[in-house]
Wavefront OBJ file of the C-alpha trace (Angstrom):
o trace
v 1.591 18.422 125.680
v 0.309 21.674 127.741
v -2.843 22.645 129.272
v -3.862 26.203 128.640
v -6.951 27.827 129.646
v -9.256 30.402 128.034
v -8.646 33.757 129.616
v -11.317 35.433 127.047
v -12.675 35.434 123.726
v -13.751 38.309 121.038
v -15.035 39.010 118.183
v -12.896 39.984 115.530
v -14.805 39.768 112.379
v -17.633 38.431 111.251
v -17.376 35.272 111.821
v -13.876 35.179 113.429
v -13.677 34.720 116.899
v -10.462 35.662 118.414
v -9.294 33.180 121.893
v -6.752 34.241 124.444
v -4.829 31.359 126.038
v -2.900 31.713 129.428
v -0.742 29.285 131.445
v 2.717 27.991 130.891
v 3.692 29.790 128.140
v 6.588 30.594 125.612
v 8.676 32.817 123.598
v 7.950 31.608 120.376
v 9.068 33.188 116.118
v 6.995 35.001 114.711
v 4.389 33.146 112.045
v 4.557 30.362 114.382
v 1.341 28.176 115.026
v -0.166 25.872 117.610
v -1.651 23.126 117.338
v -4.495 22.510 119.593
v -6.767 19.604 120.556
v -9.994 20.026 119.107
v -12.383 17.331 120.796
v -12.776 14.539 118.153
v -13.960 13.998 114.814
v -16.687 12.193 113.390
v -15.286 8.659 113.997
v -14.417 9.548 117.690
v -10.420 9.846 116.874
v -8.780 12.920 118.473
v -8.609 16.051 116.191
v -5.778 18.408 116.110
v -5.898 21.618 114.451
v -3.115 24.451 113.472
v -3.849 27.834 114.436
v -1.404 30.822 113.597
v -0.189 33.243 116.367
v -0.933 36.534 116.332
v 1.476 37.971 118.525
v 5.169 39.529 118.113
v 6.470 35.920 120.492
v 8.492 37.623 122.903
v 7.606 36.991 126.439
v 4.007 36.815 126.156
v 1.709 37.026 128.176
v -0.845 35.161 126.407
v -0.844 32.992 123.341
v -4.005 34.655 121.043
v -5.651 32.441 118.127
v -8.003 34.148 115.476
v -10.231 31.185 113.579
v -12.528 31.341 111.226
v -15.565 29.556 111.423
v -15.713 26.559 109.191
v -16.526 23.022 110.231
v -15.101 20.751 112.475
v -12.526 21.945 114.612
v -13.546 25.529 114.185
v -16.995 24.809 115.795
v -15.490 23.550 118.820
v -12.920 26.434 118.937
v -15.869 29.177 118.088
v -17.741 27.470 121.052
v -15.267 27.957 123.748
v -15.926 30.046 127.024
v -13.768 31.968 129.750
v -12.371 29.229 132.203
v -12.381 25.987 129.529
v -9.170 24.099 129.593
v -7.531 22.921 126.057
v -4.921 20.695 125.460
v -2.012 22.181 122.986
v 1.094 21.256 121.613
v 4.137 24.277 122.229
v 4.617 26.780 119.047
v 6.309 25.755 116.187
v 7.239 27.837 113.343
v 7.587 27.310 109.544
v 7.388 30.894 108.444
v 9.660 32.734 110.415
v 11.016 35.784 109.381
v 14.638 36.587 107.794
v 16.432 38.781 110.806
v 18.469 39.891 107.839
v 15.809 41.098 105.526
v 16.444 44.915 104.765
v 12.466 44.962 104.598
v 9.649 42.659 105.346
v 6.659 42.675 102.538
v 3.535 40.974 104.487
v 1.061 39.885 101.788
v -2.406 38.440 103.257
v -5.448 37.390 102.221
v -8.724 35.944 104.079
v -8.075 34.490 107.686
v -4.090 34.511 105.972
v -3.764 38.014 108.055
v -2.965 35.805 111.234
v 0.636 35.209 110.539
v 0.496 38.153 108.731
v -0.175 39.988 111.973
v 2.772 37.866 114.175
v 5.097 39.152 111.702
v 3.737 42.699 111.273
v 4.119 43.112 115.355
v 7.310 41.747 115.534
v 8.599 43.756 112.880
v 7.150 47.018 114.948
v 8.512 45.999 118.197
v 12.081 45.892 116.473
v 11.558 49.008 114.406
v 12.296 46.923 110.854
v 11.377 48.156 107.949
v 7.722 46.769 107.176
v 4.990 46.758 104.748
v 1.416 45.381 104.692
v -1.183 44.390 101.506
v -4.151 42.896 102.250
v -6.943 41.486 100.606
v -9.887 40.867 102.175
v -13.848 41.271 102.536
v -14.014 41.469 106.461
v -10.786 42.778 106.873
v -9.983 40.934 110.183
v -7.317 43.198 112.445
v -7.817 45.864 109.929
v -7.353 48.339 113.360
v -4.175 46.711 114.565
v -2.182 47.405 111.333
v -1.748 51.350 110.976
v 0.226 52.022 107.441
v -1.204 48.820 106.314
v -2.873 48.418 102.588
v -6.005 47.250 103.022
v -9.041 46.412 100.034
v -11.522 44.309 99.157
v -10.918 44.801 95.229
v -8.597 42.415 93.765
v -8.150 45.088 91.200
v -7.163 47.737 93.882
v -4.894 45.044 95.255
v -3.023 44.611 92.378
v -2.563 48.372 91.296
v -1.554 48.684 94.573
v 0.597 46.021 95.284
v 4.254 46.679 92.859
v 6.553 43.895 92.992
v 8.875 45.217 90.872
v 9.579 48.832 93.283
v 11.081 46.814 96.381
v 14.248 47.750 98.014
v 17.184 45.573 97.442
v 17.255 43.225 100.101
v 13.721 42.589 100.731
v 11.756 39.418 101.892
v 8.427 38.830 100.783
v 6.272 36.794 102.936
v 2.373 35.183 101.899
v -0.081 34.038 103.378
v -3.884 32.795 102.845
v -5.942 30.708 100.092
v -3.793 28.603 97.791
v -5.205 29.778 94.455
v -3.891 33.516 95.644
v -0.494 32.313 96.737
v -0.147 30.813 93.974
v -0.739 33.956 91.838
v 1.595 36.495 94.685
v 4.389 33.734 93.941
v 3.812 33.218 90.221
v 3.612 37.238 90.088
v 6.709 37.643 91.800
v 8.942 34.688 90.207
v 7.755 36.566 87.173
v 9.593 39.770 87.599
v 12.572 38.346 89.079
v 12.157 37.729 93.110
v 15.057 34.920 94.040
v 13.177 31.818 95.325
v 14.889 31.799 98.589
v 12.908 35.507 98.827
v 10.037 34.509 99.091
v 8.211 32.553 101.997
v 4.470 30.997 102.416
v 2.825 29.780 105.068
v 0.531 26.882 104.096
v -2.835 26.147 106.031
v -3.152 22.543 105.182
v -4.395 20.090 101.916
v -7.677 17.916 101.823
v -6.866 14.489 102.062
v -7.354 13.286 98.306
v -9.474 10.418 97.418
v -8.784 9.048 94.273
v -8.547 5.283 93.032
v -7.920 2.383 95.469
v -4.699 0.695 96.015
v -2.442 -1.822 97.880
v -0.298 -0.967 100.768
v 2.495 -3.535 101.717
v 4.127 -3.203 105.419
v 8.088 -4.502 104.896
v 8.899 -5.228 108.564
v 5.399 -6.849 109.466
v 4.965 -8.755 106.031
v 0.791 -6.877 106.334
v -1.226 -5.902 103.321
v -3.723 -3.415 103.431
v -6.160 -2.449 100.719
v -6.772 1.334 100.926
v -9.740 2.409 99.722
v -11.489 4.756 97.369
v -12.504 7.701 99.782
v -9.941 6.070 102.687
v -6.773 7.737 103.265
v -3.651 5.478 104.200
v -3.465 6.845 107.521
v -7.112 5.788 108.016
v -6.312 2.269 106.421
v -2.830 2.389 108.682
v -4.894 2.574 111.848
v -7.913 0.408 111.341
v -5.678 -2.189 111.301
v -3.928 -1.013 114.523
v -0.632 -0.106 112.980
v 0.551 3.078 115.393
v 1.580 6.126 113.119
v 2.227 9.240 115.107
v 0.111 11.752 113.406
v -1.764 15.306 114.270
v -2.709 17.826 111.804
v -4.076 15.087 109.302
v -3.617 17.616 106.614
v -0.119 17.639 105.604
v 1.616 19.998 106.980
v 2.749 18.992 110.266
v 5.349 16.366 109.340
v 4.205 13.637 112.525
v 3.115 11.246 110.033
v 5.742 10.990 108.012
v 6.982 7.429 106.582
v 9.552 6.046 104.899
v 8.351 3.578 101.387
v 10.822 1.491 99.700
v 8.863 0.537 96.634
v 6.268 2.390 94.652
v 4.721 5.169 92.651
v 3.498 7.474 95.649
v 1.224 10.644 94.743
v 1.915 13.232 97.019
v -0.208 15.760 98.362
v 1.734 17.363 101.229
v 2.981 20.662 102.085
v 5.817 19.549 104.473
v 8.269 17.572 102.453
v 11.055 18.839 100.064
v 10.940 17.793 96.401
v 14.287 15.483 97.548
v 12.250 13.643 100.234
v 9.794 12.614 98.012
v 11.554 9.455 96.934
v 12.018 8.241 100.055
v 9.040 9.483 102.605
v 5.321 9.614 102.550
v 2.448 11.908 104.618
v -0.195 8.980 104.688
v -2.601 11.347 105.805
v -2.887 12.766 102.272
v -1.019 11.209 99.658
v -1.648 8.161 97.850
v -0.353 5.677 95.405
v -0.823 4.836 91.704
v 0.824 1.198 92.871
v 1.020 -0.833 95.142
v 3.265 0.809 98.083
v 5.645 -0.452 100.459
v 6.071 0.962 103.520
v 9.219 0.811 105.844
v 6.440 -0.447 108.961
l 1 2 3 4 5 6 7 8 9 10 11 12 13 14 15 16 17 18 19 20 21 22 23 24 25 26 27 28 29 30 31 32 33 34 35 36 37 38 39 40 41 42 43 44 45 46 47 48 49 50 51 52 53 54 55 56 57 58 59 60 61 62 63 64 65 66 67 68 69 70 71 72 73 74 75 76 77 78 79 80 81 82 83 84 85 86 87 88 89 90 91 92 93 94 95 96 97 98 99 100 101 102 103 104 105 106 107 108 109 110 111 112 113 114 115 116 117 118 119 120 121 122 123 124 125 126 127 128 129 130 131 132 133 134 135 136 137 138 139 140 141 142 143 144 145 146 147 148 149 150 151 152 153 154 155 156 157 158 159 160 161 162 163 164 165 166 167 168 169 170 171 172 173 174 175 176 177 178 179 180 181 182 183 184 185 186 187 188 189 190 191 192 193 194 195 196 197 198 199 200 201 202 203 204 205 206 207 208 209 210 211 212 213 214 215 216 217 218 219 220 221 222 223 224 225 226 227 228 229 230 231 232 233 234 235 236 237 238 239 240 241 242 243 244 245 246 247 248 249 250 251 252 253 254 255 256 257 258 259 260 261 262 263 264 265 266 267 268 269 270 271 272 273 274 275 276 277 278 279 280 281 282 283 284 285 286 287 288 289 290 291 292 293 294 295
């Protein structure tokens, strides 16, 4: 855990706010995020968020977060002042770049410039060869990425934007909402880009609600009825069970548990296809069965 304090905020974009954090800081990869203490939520449990760096990660002298405003744990990000104190976790990175790329191509839309950005400075600061789309209404940091191309038309984007004309060698890195990462990825599986080419950084899933089911703890011999609009985590800790946990939205990992029996439906964006059989993000996922867990 660290304790940083606000040095300043600004405003980016309509509705973006951008927060500079001081104190005891690190180097960190570029695309790495933080995950901050956001007060608590609705049911007075604390709430952790994940917000993307900004910076190139080496030796800063500040750590600077760009959010949105949505609900939640934006609010109480958008509402911090010069001199507050937060509570953070130290950067961790899932979308780090490939030091052996012969070029970087950043593709962002929305608030998905934030990474975007890490990567794009880095890139500059080590004179690689780099190359920026982005889509976007506000354009967010449209001023700190000279070269960069930057619309609002998805059909500018796209004429724009030629997968196929790359040189050989070259990474491909996306960021922002699903539905158009989906579509960059499809796009570029489509004329031939190597899987291990192409990298996405994930912002998180809604926890799913679906029907109810049984969950069976193997160590403790408990067995806990999750229900419709409950999540297991939720179930998990109204019955005091302890499961480390932050993000609540997949993509952290700290909530990760092991099942031995059942027909899981995951909803995650941290576990590999293998792990699937054998782990669980109860903070998401659910079950069409009734699940055992290794608790």
């Amino acid at each position: 855990m660290n304790r940083l304090t606000v040095a300043d905020t600004r405003v980016i974009a309509d509705g973006v706010r951008g927060i500079r954090l001081v104190g005891e800081l690190r180097s960190y990869t570029p695309g790495s995020h933080l995950d901050v203490l956001c007060g608590t939520d609705e049911r007075g449990r604390p709430r952790w968020n994940s917000y993307s760096l900004t910076g190139d990660g080496f030796r800063p002298e500040h750590y600077e977060l760009s959010v949105r405003l949505g609900s939640g744990g934006s609010r109480w990000m958008h509402r911090l002042s010069p001199g507050d104190v937060v509570e953070t976790g130290h950067p961790r990175s899932g979308f780090a770049p490939v030091h052996t790329a012969r070029h970087h191509l950043l593709v962002a839309a929305g608030i998905g410039i934030t990474p975007i950005l890490s990567h794009f400075r880095a890139a500059e600061a080590w004179q690689r060869s780099v190359e920026v789309h982005y889509l976007s209404r506000d354009a967010a940091h449209a001023d700190e990425l000279p070269g960069a191309h930057i619309t609002d038309s998805r059909t500018e984007f796209w004429r724009v934007l030629d997968l196929t004309d790359q040189p050989l060698g070259a990474h491909l890195y996306v960021c922002g909402p699903t539905p158009f990462m989906d579509e960059v990825t499809a796009r570029a599986r489509d004329v031939g880009w190597p899987s291990a080419r192409v990298h996405v950084e994930h912002f998180g899933n809604t926890p799913a609600t679906g029907e109810p089911f049984t969950a069976h703890l193997r160590r403790s011999g408990t067995t806990l009825q999750v229900g419709e609009g409950e999540t297991l985590l939720d179930a998990l800790e109204s019955a005091d069970i302890t499961v480390p946990r932050r993000c609540r939205r997949g993509v952290c990992g700290e909530c990760v548990t092991a099942y031995t029996a059942g027909d899981p439906v995951h909803n995650d964006l941290y576990l590999q296809q293998s792990q699937h059989t054998t782990h669980i993000t109860p903070c998401v996922s659910r079950a069409r069965t009734t699940l055992t867990l290794d608790l």
